[in-house]
The first five atom37 places (N, CA, C, CB, O) and aatype in JSON, in Angstrom:
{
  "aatype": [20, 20, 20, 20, 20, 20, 20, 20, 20, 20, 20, 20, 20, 20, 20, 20, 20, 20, 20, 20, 20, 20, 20, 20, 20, 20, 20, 20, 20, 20, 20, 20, 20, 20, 20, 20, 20, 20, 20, 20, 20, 20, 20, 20, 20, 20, 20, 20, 20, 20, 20, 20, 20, 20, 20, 20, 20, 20, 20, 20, 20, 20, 20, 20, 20, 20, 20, 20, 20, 20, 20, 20, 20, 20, 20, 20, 20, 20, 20, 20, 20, 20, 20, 20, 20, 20, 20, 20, 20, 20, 20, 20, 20, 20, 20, 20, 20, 20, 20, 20, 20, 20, 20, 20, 20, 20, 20, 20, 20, 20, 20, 20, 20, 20, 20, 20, 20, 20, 20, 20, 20, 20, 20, 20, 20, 20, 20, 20, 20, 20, 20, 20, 20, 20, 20],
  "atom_mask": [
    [1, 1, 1, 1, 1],
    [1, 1, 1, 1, 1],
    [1, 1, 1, 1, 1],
    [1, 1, 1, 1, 1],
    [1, 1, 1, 1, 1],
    [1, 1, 1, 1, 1],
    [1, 1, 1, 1, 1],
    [1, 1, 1, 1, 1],
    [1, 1, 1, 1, 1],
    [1, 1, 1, 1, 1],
    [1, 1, 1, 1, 1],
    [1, 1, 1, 1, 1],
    [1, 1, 1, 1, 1],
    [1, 1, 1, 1, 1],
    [1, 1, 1, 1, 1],
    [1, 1, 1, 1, 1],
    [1, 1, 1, 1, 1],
    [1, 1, 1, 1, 1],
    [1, 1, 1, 1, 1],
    [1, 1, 1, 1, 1],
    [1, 1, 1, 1, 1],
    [1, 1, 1, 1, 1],
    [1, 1, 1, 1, 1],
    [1, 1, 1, 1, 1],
    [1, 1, 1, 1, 1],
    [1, 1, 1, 1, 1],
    [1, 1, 1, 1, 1],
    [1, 1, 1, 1, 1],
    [1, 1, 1, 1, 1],
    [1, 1, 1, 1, 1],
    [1, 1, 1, 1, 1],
    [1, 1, 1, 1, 1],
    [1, 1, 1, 1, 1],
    [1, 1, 1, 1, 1],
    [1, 1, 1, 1, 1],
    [1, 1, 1, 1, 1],
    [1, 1, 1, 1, 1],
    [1, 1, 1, 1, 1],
    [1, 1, 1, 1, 1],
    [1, 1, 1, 1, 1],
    [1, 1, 1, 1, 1],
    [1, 1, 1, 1, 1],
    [1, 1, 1, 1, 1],
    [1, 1, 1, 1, 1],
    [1, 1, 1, 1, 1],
    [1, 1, 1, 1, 1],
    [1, 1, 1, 1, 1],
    [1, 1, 1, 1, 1],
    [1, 1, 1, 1, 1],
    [1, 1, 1, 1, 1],
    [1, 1, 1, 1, 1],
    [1, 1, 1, 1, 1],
    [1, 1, 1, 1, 1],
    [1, 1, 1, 1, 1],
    [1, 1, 1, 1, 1],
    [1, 1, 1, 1, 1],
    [1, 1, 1, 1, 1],
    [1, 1, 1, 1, 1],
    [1, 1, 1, 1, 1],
    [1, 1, 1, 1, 1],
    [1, 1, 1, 1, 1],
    [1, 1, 1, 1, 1],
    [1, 1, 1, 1, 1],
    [1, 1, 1, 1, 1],
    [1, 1, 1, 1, 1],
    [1, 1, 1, 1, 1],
    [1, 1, 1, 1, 1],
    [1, 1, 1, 1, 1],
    [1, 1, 1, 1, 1],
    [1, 1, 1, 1, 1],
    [1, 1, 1, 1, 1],
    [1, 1, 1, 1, 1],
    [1, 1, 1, 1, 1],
    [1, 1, 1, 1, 1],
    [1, 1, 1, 1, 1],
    [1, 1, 1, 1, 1],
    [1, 1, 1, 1, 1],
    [1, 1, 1, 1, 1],
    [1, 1, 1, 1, 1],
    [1, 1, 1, 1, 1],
    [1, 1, 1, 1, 1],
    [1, 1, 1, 1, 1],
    [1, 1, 1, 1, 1],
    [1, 1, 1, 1, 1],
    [1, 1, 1, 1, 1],
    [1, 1, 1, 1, 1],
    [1, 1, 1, 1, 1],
    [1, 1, 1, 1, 1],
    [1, 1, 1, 1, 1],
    [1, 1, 1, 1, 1],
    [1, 1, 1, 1, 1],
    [1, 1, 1, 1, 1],
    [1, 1, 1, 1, 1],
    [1, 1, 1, 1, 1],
    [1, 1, 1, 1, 1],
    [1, 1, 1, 1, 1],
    [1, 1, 1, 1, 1],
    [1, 1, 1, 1, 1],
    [1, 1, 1, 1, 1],
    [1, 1, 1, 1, 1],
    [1, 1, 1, 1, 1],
    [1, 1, 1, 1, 1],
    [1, 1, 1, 1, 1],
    [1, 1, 1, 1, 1],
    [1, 1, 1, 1, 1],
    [1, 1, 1, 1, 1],
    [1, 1, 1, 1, 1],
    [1, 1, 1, 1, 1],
    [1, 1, 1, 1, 1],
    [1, 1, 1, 1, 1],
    [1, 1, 1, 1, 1],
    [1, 1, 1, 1, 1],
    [1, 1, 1, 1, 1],
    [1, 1, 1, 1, 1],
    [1, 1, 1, 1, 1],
    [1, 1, 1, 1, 1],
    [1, 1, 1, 1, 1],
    [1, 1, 1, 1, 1],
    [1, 1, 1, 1, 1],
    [1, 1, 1, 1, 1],
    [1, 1, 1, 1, 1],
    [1, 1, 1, 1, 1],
    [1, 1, 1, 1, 1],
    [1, 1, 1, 1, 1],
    [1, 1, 1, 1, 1],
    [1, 1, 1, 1, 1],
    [1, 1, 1, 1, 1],
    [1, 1, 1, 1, 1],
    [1, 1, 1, 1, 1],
    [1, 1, 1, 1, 1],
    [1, 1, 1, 1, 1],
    [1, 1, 1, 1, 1],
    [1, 1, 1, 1, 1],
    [1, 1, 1, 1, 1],
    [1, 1, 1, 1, 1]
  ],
  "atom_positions": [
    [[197.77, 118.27, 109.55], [196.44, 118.12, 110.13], [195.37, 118.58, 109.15], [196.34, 118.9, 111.44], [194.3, 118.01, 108.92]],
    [[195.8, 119.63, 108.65], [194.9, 120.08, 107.68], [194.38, 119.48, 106.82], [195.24, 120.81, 107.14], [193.17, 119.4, 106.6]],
    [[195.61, 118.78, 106.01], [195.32, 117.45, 105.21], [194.7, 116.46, 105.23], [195.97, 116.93, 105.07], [194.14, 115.96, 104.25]],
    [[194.71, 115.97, 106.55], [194.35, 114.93, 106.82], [192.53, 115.37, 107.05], [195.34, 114.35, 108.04], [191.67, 114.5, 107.16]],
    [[192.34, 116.26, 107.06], [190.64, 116.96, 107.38], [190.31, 116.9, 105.96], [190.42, 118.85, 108.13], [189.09, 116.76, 105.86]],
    [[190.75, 116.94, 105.09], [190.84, 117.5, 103.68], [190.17, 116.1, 103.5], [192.48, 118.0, 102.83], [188.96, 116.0, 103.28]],
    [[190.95, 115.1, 103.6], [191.44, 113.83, 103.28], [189.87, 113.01, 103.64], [192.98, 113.36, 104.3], [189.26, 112.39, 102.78]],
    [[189.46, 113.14, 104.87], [188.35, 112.94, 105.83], [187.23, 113.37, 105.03], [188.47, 113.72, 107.22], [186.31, 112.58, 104.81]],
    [[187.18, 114.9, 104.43], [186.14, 115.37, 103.93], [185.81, 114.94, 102.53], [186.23, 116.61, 104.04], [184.65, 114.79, 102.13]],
    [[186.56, 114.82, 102.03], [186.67, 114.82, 100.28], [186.19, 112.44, 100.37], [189.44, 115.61, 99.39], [185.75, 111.72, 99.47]],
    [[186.55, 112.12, 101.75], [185.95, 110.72, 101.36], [184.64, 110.76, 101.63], [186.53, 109.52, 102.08], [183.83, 110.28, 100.84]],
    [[184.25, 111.41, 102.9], [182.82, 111.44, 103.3], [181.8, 112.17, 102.23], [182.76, 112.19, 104.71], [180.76, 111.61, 101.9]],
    [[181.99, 112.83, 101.96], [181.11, 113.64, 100.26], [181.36, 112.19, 99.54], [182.25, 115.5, 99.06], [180.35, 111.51, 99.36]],
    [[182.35, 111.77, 99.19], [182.58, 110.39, 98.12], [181.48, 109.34, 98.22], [184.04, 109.5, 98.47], [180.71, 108.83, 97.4]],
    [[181.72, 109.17, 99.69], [180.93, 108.15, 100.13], [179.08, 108.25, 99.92], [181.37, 108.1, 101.63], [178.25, 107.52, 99.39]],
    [[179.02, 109.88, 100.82], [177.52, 110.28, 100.29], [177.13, 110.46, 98.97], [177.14, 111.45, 100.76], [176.0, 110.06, 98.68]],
    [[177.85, 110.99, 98.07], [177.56, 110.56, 96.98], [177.33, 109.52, 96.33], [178.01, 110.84, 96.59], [176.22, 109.25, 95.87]],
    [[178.39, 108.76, 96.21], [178.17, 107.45, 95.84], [176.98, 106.34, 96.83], [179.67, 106.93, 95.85], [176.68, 105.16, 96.62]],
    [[176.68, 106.99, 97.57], [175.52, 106.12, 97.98], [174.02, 106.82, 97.49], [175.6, 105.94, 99.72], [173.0, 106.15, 97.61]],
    [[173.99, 107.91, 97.06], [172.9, 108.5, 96.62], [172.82, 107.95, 95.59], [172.81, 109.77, 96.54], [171.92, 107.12, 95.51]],
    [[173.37, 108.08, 94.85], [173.23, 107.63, 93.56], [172.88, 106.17, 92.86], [174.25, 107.97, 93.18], [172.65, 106.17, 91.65]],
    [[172.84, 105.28, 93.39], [172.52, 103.63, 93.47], [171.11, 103.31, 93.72], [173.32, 102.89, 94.67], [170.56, 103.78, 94.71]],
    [[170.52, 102.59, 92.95], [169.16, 101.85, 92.94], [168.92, 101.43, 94.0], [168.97, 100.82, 92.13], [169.92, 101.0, 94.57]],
    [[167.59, 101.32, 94.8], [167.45, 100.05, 96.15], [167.01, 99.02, 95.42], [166.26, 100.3, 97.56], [166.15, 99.0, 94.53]],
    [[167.6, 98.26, 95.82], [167.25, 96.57, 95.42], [166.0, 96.4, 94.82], [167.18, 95.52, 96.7], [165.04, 96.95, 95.38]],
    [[165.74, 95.49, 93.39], [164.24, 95.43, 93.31], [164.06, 94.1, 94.45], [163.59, 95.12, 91.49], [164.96, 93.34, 94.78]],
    [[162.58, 94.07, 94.94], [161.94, 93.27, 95.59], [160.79, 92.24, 95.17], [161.6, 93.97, 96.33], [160.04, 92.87, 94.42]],
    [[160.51, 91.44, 95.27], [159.71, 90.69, 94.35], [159.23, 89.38, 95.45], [160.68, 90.21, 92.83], [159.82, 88.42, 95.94]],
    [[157.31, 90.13, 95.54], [156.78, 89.29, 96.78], [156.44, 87.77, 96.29], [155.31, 90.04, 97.45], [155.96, 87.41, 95.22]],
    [[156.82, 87.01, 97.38], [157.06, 85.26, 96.87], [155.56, 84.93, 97.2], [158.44, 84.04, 97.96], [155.1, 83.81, 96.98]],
    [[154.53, 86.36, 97.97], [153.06, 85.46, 98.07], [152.37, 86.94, 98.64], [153.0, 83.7, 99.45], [152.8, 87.87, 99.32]],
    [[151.31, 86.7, 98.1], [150.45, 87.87, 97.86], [149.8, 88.2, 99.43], [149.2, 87.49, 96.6], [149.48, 87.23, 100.12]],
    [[149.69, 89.1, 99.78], [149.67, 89.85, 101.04], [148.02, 89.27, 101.4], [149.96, 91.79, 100.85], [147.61, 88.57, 102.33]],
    [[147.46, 89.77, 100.47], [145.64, 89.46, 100.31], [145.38, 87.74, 99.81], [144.82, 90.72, 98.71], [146.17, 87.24, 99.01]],
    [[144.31, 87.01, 100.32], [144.0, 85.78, 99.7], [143.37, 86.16, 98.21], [142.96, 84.91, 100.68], [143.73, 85.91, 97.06]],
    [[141.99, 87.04, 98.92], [141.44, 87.15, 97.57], [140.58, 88.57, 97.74], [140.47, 85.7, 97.11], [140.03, 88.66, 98.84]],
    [[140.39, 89.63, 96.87], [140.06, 90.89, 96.51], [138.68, 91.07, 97.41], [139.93, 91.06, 94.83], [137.82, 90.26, 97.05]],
    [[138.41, 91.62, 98.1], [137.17, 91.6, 98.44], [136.31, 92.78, 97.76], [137.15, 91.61, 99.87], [137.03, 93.74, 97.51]],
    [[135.19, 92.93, 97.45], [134.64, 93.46, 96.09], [133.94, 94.49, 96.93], [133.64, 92.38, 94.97], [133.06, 94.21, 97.74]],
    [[134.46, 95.87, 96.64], [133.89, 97.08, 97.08], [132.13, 97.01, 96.9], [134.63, 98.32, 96.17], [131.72, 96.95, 95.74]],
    [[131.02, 97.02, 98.14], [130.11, 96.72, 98.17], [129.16, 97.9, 97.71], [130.06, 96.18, 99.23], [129.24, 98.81, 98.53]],
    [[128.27, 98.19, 96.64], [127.71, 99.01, 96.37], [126.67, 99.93, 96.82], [127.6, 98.67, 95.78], [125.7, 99.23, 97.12]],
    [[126.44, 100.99, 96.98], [125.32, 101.43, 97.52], [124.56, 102.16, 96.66], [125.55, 102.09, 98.56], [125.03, 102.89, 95.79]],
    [[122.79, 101.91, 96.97], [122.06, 101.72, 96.32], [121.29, 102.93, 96.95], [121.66, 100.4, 96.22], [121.35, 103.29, 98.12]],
    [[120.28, 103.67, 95.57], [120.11, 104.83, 95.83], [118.23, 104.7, 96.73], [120.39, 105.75, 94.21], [117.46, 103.81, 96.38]],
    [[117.94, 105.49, 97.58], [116.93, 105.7, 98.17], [116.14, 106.26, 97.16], [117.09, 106.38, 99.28], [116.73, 106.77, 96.21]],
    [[114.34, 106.28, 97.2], [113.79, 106.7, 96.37], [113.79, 108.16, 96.65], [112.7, 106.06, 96.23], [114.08, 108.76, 97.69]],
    [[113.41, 108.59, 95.53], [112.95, 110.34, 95.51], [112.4, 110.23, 96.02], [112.48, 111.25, 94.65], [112.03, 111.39, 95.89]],
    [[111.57, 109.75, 96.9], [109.94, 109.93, 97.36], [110.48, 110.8, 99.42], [108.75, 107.47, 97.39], [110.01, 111.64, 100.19]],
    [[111.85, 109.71, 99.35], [112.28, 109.86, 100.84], [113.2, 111.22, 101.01], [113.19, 108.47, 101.33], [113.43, 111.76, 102.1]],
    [[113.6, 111.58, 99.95], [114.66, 112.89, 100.18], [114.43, 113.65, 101.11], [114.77, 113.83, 99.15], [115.16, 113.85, 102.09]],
    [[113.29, 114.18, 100.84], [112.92, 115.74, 101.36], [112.4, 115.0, 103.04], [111.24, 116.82, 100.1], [112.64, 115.8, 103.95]],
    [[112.05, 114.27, 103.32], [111.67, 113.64, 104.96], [113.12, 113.3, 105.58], [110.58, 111.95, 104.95], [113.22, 113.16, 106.8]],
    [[114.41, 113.16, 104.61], [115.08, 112.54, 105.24], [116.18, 114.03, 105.19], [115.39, 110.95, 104.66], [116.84, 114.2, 106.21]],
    [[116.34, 114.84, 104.3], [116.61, 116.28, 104.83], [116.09, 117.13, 106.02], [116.32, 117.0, 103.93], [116.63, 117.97, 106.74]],
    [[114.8, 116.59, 105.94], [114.57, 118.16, 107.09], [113.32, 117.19, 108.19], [113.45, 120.26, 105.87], [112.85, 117.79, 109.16]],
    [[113.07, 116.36, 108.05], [112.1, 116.06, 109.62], [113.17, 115.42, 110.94], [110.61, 114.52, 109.26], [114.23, 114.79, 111.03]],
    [[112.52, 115.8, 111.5], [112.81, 115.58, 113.34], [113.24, 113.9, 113.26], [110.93, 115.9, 114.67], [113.05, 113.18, 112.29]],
    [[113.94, 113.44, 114.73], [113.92, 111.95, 115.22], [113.14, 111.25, 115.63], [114.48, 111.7, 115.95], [112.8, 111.36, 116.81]],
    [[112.63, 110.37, 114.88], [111.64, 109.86, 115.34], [110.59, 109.6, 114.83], [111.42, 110.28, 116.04], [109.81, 108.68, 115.07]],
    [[110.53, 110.76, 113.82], [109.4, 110.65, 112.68], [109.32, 109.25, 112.22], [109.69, 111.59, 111.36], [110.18, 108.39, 112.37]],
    [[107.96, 109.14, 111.54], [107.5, 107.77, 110.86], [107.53, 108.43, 109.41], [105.79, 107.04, 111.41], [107.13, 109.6, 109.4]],
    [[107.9, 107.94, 108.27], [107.19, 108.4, 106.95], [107.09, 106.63, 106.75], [108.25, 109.63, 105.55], [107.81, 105.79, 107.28]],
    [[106.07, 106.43, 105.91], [105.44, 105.67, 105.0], [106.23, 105.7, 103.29], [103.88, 106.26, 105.08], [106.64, 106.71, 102.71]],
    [[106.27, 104.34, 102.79], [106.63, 104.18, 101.65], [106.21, 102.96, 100.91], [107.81, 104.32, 101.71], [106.74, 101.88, 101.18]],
    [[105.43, 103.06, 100.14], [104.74, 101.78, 99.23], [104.49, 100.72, 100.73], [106.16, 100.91, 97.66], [103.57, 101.02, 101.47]],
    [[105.31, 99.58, 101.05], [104.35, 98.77, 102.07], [105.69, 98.93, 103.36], [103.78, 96.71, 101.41], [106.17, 98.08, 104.11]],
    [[105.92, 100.08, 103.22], [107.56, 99.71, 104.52], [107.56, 101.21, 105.58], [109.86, 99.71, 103.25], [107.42, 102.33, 105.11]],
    [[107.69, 101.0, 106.67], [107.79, 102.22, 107.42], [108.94, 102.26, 107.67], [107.06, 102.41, 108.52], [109.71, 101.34, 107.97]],
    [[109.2, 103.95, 107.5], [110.75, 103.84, 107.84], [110.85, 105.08, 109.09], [111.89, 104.22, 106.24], [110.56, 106.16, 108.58]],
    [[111.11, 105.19, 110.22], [111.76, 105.55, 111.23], [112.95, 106.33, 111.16], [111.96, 104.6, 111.79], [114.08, 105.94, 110.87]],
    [[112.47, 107.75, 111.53], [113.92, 108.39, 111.0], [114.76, 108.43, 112.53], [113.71, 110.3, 110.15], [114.15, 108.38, 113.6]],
    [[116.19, 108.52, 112.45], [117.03, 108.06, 113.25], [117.72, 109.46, 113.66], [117.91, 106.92, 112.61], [117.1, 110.44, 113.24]],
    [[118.95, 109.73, 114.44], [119.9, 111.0, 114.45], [120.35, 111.21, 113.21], [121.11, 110.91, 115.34], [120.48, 110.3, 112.39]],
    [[120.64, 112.48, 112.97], [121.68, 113.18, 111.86], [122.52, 113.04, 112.06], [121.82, 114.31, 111.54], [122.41, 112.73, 113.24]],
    [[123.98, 112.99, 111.76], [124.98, 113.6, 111.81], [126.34, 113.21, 110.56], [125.24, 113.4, 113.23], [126.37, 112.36, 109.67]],
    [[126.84, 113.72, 110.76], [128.29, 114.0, 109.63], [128.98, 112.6, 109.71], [129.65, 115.42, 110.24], [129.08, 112.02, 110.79]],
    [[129.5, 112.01, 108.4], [130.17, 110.55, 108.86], [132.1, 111.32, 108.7], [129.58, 108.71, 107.26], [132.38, 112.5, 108.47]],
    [[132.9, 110.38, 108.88], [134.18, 110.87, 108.79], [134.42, 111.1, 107.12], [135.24, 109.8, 109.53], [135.61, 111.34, 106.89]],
    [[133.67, 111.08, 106.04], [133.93, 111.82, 104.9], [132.81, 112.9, 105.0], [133.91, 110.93, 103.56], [132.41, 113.27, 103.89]],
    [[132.4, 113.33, 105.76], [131.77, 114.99, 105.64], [130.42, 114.83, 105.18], [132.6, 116.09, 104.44], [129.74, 115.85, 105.06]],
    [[129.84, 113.57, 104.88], [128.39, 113.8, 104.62], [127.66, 113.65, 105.56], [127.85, 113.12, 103.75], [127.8, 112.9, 106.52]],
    [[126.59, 114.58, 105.22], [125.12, 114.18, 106.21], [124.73, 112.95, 106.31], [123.82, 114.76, 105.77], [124.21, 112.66, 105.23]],
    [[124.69, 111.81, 107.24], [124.08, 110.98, 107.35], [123.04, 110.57, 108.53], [124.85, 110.37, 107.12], [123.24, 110.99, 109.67]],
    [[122.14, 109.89, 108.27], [121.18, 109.88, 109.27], [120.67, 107.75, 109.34], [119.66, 111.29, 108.61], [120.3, 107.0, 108.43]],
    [[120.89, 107.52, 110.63], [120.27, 106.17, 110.71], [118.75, 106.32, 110.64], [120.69, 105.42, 112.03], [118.03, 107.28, 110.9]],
    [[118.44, 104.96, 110.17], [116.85, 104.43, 110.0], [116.74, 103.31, 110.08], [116.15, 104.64, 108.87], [117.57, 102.48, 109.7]],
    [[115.07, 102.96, 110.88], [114.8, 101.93, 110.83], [113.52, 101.4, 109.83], [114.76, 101.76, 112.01], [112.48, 102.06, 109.89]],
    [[113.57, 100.49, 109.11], [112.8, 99.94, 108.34], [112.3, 98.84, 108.21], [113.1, 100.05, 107.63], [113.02, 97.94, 107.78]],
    [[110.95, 98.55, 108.54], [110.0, 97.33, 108.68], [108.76, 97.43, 107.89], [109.58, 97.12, 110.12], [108.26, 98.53, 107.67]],
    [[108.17, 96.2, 107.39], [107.08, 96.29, 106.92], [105.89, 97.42, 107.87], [106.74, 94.81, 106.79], [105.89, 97.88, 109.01]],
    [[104.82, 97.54, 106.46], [103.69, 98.34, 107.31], [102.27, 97.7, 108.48], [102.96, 99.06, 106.08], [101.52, 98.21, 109.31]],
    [[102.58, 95.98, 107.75], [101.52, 95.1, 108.38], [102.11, 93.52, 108.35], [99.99, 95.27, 107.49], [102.67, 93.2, 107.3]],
    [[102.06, 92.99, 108.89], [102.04, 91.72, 108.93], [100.98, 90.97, 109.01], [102.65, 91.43, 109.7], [100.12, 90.92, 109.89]],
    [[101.13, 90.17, 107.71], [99.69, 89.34, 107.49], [100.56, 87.5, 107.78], [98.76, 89.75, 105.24], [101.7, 87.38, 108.23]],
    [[100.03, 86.8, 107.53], [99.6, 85.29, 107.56], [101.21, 85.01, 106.46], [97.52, 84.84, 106.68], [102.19, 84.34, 106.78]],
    [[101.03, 85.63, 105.41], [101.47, 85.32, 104.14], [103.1, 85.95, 104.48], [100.44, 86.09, 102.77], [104.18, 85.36, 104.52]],
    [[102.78, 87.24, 104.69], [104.18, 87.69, 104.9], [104.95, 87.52, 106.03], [104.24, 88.85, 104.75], [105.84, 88.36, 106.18]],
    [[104.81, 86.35, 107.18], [105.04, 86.53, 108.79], [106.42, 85.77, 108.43], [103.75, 85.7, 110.16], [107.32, 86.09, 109.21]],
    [[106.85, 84.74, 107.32], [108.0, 84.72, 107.09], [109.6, 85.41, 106.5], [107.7, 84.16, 106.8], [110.77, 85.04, 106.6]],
    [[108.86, 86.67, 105.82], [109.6, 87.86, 105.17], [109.67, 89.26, 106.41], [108.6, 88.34, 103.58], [110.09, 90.42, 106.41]],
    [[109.08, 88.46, 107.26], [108.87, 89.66, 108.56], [110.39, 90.1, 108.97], [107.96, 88.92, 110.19], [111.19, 89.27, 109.4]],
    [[110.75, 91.71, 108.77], [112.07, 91.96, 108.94], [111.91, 93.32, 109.31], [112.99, 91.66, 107.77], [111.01, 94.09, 108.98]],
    [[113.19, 93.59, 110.25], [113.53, 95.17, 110.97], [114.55, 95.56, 110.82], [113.48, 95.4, 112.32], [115.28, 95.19, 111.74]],
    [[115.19, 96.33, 109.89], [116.25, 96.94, 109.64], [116.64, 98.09, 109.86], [116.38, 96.87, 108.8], [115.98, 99.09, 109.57]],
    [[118.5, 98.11, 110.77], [118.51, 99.46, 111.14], [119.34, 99.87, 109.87], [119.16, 99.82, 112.68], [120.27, 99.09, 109.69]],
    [[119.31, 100.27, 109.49], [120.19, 101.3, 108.36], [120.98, 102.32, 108.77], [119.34, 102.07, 107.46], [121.11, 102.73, 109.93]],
    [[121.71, 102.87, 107.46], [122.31, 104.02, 107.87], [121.77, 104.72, 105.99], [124.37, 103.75, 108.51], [121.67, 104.19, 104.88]],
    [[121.59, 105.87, 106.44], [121.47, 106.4, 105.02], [122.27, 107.86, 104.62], [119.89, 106.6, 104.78], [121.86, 108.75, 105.35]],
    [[123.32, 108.36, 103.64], [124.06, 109.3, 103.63], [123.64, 110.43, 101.99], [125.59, 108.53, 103.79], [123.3, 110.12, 100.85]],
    [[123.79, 111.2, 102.4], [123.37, 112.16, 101.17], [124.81, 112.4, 100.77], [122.4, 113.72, 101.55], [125.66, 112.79, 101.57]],
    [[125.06, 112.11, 99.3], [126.28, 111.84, 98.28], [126.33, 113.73, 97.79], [125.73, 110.33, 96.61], [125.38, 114.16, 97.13]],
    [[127.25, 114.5, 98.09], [127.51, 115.78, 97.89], [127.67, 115.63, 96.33], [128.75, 116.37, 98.75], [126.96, 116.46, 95.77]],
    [[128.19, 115.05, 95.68], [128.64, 115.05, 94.1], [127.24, 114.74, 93.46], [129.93, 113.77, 93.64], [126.91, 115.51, 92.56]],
    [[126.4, 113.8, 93.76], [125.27, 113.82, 92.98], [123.97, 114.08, 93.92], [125.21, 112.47, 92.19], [122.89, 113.64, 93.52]],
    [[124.03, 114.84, 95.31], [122.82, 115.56, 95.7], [121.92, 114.69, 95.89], [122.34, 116.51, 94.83], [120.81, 115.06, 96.27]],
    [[122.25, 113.05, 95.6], [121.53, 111.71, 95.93], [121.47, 111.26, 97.41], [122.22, 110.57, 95.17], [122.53, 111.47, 98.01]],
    [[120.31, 110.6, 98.26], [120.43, 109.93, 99.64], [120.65, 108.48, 99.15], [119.01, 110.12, 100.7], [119.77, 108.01, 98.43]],
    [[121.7, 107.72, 99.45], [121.99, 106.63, 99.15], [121.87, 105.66, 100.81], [123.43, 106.79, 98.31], [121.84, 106.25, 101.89]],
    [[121.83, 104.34, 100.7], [121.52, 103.82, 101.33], [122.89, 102.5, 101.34], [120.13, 103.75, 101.03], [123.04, 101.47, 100.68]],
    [[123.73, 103.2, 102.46], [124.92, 102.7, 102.54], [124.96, 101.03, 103.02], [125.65, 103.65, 103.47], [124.17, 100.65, 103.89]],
    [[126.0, 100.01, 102.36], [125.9, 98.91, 103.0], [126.4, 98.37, 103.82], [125.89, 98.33, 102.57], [127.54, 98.7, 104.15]],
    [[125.78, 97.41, 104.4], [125.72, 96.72, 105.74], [127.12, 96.61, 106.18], [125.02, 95.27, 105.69], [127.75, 96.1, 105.26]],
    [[128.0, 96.9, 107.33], [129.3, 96.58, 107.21], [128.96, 95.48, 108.29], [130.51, 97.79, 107.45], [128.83, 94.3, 107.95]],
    [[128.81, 95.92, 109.72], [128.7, 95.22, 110.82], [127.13, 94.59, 111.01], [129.15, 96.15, 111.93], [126.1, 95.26, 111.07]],
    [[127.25, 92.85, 111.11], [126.19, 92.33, 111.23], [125.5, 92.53, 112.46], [126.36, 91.22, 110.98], [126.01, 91.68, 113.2]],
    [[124.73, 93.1, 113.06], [124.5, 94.03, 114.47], [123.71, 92.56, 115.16], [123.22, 95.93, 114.28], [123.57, 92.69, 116.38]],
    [[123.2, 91.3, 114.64], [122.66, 90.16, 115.36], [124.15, 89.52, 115.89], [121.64, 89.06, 114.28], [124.06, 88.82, 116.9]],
    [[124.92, 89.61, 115.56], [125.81, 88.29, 116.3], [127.07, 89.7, 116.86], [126.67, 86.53, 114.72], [128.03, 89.28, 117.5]],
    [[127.02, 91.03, 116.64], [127.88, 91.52, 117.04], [127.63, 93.11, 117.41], [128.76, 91.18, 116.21], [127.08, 94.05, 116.83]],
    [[128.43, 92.92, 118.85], [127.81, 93.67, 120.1], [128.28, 95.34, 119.59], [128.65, 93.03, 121.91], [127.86, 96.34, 120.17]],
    [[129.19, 95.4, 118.45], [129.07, 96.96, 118.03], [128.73, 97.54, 117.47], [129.54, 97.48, 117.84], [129.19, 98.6, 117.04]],
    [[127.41, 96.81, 117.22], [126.26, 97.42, 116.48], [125.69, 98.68, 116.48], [125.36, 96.84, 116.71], [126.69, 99.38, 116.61]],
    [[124.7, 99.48, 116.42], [124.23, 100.51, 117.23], [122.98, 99.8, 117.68], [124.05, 101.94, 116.5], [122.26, 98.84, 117.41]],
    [[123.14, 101.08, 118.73], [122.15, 100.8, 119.97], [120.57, 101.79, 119.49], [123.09, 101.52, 121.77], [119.59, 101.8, 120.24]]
  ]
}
């Protein structure tokens, strides 16, 4: 009986061994998972002029900038840890000339911890044709 345990043990180690030790199959995809790369969308930096209004004033505030008012929105933290705060941004007047460039944008804007910059993150969700926009 003993033997035969012996016998049992000395194959099962054999076996685990010899299966550790062996390559997994190479694999080689017959068609690419993705059609085509979609191109990480850049974000573009807010002026100096907005920093300091968009650090420390209240909801709701108006600041002014060359011909655009911008509407400051809630604060809060996005899921990578920065301060971010929505805004809205529209011209300061509508004349005759400009009633076709006439536009209201809600934004989102995030202060970048590595370069101490408010950047002005891009558009993911088109908020006209889709209902999970913000409100």
């Amino acid at each position: 009986m003993k033997l035969l345990l012996n016998i049992a043990f000395v194959s099962f180690v054999g076996m685990m061994v010899g299966g550790c030790n062996s390559a997994p199959p190479s694999v080689q995809a017959s068609r690419p998972l993705v059609e085509s790369v979609i191109p990480t969308a850049s974000k573009t930096e807010v002026p100096v002029e907005l920093w300091e209004s968009l650090s420390s004033e209240a909801p709701g505030n108006v600041v002014e900038y060359e011909k655009l008012q911008v509407t400051l929105g809630l604060a809060y933290y996005s899921g990578l840890g920065e301060l971010c705060r929505k805004v809205e941004i529209k011209p300061l007047e509508i004349t005759p000339d400009s009633i076709n460039s006439y536009f209201v944008e809600n934004r989102i804007v995030c202060l970048q911890e590595s370069s101490n910059k408010w950047m002005l993150i891009p558009v993911v969700i088109d908020e006209q044709s889709d209902t999970r926009g913000f409100n």
